[in-house]
ROLO-650912 format. One record per residue: x negated, y, z negated of N, C-alpha, C, O, CB in turn; residue number from 1; residue in three letters. Coordinates in Angstrom, 2 decimals. Atoms other than C-alpha are relative to their C-alpha. Glycine has a CB too. Layout:
ATOM    n_xx    n_yy    n_zz   ca_xx   ca_yy   ca_zz    c_xx    c_yy    c_zz    o_xx    o_yy    o_zz   cb_xx   cb_yy   cb_zz pos code
ATOM       X       Y       Z       X       Y       Z       X       Y       Z       X       Y       Z       X       Y       Z NUM  ALA
...
// end
This chain:
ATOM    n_xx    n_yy    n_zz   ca_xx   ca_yy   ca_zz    c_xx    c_yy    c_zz    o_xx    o_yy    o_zz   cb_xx   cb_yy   cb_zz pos code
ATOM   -0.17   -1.44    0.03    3.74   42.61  -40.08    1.45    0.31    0.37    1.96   -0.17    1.37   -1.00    0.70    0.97   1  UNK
ATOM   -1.84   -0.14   -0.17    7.69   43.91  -40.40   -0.07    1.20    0.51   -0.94    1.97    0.09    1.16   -0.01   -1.47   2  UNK
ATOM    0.08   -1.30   -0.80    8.47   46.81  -38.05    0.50    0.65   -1.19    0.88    0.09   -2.22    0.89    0.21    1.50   3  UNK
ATOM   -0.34   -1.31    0.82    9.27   50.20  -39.79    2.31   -0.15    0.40    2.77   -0.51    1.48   -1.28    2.00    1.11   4  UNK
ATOM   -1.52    0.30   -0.09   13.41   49.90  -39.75    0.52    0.83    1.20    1.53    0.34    1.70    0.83    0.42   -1.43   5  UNK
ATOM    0.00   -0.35   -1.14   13.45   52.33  -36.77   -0.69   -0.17    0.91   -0.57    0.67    1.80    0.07    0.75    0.02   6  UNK
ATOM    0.86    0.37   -0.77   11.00   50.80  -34.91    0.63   -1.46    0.98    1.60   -2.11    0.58   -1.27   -0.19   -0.95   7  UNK
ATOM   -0.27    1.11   -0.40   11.42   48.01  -32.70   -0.77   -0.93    0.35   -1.57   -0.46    1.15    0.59    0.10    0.68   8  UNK
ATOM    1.51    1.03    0.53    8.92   44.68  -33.12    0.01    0.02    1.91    0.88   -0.15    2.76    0.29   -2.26   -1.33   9  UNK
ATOM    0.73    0.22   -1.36    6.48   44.81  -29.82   -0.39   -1.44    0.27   -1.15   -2.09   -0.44   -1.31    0.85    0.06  10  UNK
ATOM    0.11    1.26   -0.42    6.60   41.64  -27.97   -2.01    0.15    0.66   -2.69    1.09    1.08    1.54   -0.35    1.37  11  UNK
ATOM    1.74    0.32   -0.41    2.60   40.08  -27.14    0.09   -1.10    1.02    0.73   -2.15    0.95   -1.10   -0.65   -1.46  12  UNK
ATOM    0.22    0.86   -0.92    1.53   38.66  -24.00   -1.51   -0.44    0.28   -2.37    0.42    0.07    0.60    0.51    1.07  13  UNK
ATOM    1.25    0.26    0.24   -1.62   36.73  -23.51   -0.14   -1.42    1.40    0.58   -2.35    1.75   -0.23   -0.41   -1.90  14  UNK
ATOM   -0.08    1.06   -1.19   -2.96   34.79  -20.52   -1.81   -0.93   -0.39   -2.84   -0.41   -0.82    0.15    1.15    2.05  15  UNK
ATOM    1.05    0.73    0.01   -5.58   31.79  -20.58    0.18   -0.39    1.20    1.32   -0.63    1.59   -0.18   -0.92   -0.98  16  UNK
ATOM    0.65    0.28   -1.33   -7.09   30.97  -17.27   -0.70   -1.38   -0.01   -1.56   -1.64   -0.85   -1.06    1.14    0.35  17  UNK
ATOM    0.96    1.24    0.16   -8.41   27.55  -16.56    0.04   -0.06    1.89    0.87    0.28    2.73    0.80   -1.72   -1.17  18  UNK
ATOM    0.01    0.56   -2.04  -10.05   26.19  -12.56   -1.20    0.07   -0.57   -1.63    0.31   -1.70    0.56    1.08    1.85  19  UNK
ATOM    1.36    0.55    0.18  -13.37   25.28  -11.56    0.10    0.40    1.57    0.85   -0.18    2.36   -0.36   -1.77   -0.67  20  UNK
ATOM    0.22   -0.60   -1.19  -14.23   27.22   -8.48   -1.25   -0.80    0.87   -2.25   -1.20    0.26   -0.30    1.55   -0.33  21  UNK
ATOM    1.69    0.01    0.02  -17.02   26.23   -6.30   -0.49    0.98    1.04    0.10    1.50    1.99   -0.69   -1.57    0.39  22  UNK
ATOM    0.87   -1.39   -0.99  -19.19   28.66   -4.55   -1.68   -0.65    0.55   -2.49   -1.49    0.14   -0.40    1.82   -1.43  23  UNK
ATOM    0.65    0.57   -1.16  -21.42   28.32   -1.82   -1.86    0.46   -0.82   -2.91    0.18   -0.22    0.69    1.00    1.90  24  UNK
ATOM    1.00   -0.10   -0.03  -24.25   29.58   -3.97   -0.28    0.29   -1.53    0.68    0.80   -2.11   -0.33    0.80    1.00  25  UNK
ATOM   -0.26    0.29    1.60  -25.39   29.34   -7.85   -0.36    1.44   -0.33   -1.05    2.15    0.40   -1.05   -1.35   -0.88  26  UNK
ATOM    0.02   -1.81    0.32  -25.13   33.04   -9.94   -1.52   -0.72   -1.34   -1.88   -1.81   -1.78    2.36    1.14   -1.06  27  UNK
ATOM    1.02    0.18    0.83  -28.09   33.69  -12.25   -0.25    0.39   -1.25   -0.30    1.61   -1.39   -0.77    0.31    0.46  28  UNK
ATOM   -0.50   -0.68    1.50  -28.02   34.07  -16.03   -0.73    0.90   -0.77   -1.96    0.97   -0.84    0.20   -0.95   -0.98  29  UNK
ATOM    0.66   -1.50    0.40  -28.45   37.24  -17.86    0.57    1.02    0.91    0.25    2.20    0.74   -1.71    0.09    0.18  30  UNK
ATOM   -0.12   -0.84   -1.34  -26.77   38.68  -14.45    1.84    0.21   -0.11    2.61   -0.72   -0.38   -0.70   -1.08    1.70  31  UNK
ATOM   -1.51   -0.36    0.32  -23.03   40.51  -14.64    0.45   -0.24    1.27   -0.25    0.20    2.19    0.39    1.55   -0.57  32  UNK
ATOM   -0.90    0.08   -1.33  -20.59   39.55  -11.75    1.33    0.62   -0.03    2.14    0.32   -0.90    0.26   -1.42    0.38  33  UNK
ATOM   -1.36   -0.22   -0.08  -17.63   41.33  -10.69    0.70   -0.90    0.87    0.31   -1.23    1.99    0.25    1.28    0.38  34  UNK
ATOM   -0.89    1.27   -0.82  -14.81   38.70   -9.64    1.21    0.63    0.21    1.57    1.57   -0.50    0.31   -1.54   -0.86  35  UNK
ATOM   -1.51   -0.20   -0.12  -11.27   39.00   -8.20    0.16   -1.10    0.09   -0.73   -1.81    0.55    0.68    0.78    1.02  36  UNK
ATOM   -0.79    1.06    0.20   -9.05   36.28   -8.74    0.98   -0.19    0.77    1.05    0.90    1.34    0.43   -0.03   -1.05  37  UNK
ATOM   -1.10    0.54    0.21   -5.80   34.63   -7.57    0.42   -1.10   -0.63   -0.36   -1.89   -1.16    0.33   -0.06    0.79  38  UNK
ATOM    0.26    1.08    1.54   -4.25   32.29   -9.72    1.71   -0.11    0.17    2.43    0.84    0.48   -0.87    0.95   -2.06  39  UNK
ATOM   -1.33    0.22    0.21   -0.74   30.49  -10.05    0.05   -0.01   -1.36   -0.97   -0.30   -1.98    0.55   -1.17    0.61  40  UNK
ATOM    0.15   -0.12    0.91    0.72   31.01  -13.23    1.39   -1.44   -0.21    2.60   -1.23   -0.08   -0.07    1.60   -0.44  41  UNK
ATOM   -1.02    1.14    0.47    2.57   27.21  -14.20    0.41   -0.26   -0.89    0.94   -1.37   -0.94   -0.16   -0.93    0.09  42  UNK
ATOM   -0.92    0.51    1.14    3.91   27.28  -17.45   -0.47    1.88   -1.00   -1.59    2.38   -1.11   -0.77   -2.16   -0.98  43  UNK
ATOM   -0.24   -1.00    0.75    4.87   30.67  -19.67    0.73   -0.93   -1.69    1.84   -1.42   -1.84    1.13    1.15    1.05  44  UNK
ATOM   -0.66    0.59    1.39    5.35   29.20  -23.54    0.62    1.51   -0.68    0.64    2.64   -0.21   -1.42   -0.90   -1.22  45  UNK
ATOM   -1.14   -1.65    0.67    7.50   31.94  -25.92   -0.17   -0.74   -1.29    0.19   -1.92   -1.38    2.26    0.41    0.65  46  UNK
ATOM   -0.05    0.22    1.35    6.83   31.66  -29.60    0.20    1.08   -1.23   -0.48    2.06   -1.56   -1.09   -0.58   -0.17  47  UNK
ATOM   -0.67   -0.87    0.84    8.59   33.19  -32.07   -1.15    0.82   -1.30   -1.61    0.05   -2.14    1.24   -1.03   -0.69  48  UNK
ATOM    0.96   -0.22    0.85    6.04   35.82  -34.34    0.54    0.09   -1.32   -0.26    0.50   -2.16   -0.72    1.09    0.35  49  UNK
ATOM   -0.84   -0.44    0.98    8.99   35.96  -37.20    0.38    1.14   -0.64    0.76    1.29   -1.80   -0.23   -0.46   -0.66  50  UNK
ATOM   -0.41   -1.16    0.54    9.56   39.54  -36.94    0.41    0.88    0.62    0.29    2.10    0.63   -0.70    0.46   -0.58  51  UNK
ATOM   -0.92   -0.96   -0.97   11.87   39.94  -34.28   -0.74    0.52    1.34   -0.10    1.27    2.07    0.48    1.40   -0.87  52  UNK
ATOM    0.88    0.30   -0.90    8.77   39.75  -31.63    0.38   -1.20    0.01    1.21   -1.80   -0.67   -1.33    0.27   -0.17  53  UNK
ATOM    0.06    1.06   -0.84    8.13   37.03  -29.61   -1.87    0.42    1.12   -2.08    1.36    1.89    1.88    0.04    1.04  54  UNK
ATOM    1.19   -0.11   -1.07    3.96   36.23  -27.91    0.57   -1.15    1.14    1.18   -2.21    0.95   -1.78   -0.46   -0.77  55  UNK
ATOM   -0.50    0.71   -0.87    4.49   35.12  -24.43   -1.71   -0.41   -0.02   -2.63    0.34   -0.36    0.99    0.69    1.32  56  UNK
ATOM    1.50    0.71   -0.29    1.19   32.75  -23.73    0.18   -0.76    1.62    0.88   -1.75    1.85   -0.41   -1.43   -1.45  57  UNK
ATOM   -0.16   -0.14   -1.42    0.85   32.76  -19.88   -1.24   -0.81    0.43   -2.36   -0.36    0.17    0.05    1.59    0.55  58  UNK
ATOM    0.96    0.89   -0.46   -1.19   29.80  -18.28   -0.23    0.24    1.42    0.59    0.07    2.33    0.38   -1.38   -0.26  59  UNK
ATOM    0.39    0.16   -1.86   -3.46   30.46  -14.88   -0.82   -0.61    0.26   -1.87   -0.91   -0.32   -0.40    1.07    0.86  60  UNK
ATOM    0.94    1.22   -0.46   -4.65   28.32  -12.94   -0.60    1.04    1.47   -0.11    1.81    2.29    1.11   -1.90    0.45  61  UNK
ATOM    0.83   -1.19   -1.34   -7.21   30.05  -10.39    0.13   -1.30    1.57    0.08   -2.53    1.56   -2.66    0.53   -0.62  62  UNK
ATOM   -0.23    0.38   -1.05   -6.69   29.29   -6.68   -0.79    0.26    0.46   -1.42   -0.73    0.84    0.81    0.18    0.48  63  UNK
ATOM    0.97   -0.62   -0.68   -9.09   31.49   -5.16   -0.81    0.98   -0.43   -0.18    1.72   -1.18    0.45    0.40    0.89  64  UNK
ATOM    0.79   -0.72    0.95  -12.02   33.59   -6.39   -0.70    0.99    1.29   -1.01    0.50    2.37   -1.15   -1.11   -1.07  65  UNK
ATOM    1.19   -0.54   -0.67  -14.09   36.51   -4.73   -1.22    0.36   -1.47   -0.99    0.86   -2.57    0.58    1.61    1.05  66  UNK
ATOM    1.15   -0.27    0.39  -17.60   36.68   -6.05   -0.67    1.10    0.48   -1.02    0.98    1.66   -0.63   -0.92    0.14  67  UNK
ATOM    1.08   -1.13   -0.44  -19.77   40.46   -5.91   -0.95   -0.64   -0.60   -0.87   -1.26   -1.67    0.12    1.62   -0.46  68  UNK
ATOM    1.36    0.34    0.45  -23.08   39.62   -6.21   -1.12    1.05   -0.46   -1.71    1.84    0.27   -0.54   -0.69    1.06  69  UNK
ATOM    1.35   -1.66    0.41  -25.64   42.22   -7.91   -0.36    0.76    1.23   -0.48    1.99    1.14   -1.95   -0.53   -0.64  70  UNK
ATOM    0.20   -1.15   -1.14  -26.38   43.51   -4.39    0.95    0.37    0.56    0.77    1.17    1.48   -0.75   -0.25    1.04  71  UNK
ATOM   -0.99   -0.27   -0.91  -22.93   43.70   -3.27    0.28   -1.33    0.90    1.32   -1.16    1.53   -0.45    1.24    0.85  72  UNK
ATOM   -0.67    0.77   -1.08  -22.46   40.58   -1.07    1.18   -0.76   -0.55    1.13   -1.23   -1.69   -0.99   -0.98    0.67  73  UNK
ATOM   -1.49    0.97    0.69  -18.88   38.74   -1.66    0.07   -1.62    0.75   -0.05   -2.12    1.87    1.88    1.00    0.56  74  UNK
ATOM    0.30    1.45   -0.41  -18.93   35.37   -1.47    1.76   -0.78   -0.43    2.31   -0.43   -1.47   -1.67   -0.74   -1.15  75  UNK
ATOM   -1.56    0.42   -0.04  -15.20   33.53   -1.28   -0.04   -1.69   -0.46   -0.58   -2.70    0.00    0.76    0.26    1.81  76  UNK
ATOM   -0.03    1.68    0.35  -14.55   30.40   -2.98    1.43   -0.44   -0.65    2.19    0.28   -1.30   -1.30   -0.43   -1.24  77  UNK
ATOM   -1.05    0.20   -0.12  -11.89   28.11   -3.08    0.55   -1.17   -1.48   -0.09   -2.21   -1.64    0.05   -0.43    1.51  78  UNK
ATOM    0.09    0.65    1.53  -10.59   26.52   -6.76   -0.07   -1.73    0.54    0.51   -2.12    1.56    1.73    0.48   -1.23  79  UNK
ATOM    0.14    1.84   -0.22  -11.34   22.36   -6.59    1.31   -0.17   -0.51    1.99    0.66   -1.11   -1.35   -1.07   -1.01  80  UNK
ATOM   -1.42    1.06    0.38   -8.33   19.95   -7.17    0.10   -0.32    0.97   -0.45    0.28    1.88    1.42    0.39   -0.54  81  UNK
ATOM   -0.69    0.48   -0.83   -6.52   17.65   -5.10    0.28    1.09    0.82    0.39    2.30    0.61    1.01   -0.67   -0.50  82  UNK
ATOM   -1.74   -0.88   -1.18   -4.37   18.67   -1.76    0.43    0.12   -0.65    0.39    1.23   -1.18    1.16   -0.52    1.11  83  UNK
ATOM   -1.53   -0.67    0.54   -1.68   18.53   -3.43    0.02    0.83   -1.28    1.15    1.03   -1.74    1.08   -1.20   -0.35  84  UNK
ATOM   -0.19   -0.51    1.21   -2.51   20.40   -6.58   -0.30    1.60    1.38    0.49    2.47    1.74   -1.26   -0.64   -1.70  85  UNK
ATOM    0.42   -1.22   -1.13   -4.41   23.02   -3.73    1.49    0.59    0.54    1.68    1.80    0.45   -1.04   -0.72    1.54  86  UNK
ATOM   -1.19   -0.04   -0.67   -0.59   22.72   -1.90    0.55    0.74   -0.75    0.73    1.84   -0.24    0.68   -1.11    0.28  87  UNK
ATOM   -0.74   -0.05    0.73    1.23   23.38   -4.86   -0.09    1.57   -0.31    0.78    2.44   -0.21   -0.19   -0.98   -0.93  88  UNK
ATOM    0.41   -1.53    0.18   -0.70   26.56   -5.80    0.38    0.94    0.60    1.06    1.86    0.14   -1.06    0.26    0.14  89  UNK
ATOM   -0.60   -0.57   -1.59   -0.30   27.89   -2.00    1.58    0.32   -0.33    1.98    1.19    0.45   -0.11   -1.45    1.50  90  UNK
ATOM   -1.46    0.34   -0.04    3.36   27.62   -2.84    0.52    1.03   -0.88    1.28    1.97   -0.62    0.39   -1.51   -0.48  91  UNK
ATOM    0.02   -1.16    1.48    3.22   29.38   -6.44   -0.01    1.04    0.32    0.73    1.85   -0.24   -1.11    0.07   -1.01  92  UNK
ATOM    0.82   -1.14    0.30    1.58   31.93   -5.45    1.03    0.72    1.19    0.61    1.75    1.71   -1.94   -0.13    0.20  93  UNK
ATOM   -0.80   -0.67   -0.45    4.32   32.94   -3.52    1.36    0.30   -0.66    1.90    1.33   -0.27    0.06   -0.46    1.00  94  UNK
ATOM   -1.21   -0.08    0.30    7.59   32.52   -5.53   -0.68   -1.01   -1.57   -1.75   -1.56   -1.83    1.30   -0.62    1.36  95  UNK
ATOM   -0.08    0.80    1.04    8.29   30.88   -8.87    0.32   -1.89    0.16    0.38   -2.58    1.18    1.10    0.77   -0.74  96  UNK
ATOM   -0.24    1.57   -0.04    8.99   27.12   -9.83    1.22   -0.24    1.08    1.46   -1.02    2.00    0.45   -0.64   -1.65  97  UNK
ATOM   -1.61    0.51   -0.94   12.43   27.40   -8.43   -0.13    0.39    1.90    0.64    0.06    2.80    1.78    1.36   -0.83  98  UNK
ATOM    0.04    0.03   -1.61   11.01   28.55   -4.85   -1.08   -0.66    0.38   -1.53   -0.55    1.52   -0.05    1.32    0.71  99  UNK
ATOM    0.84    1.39   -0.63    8.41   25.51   -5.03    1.09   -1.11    0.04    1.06   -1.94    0.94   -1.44   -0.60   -1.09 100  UNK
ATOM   -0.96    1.11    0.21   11.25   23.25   -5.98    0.50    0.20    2.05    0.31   -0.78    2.78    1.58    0.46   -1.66 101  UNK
ATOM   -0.98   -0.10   -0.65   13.18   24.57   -2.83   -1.23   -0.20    1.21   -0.96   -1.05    2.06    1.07    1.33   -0.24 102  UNK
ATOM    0.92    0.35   -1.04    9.83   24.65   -0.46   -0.30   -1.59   -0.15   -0.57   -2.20    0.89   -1.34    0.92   -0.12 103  UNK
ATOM    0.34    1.54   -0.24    9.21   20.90   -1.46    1.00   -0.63    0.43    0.72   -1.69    0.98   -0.43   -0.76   -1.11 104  UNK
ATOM   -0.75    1.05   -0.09   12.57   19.61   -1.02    0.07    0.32    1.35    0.52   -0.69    1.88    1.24   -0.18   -0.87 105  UNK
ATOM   -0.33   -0.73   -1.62   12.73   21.69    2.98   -1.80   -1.19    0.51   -2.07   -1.86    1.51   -0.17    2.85    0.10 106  UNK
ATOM    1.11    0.72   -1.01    9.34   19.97    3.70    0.43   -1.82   -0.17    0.07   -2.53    0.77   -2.00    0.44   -0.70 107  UNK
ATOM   -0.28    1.86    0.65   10.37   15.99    2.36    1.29    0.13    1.04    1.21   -0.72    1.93    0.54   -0.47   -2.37 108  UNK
ATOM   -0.74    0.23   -0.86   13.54   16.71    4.36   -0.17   -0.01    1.48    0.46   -0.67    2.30    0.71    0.61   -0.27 109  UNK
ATOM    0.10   -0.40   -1.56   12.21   18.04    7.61   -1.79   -0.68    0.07   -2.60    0.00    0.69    0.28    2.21    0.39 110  UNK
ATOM    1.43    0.33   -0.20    8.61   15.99    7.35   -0.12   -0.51    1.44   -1.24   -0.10    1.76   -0.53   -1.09   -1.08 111  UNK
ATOM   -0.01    0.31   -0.27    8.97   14.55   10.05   -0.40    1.15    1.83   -1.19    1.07    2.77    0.75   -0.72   -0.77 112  UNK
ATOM    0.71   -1.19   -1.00    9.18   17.98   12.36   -1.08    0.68   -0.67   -2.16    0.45   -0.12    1.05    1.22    0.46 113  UNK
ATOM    1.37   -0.08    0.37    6.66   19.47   10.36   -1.45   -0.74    0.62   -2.49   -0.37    1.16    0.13   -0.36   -1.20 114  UNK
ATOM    1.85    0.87   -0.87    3.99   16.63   11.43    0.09    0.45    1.60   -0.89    0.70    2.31   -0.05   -2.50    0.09 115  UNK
ATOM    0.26    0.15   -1.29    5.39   17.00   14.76   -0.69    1.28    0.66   -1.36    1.28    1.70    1.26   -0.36    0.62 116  UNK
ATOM    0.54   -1.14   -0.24    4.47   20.48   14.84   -1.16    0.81   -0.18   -1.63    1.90    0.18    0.57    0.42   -0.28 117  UNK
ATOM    1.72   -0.46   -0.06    1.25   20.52   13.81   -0.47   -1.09    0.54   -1.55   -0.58    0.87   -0.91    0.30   -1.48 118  UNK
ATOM    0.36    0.54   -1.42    0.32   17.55   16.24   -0.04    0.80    0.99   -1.14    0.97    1.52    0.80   -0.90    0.45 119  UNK
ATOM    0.16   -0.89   -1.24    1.20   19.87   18.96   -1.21    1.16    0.17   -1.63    1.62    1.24    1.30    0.73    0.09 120  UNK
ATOM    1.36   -1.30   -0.10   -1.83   22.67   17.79   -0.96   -0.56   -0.22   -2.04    0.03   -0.22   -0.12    1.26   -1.00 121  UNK
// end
């Protein structure tokens, strides 16, 4: 589709979600749940639509989930993976790649007070 010559082509964004939550208790089918999410987002691809757009395709990975349950109770569950994928998220979900880069290289340098400082609690 070619924009109108005064128009300007609308860029498309689109997010796929992938995790595997677990929850403390199984939902029942046929039954609607409202969820809230958090979610690191690790890789943004950009592909050209050839008409002067561009779809951004936005990958999340879920960290943490609240579950409403048909009566209202919320149930909190925490996404599966490794520590360190769990770590990594924690990290994301505060800053971009470049302020995990900079939180991993401050903990590998200073590991050593780190341990010592959670020994002490």
């Amino acid at each position: 589709m070619t924009p109108m010559p005064d128009q300007k082509p609308i860029n498309s964004n689109t997010l796929k979600i992938n995790g595997i939550v677990e929850l403390p208790d199984g939902l029942e089918m046929g039954k609607d749940y409202v969820i809230g999410a958090r979610m690191a987002v690790p890789e943004i691809a950009k592909q050209d639509n050839e008409d002067g757009s561009f779809t951004y395709a936005h990958k999340g990975k879920l960290t943490h989930i609240e579950l409403v349950t048909k009566v209202g109770t919320t149930y909190k569950g925490v996404a599966k993976g490794s520590k360190s994928q769990k770590l990594r998220w924690r990290i994301m979900e505060r800053g971009d790649n470049d302020y995990y880069e900079r939180v991993m290289e401050k903990l590998i340098n200073n590991l050593d007070s780190v341990l010592q400082m959670l020994e002490r609690k």
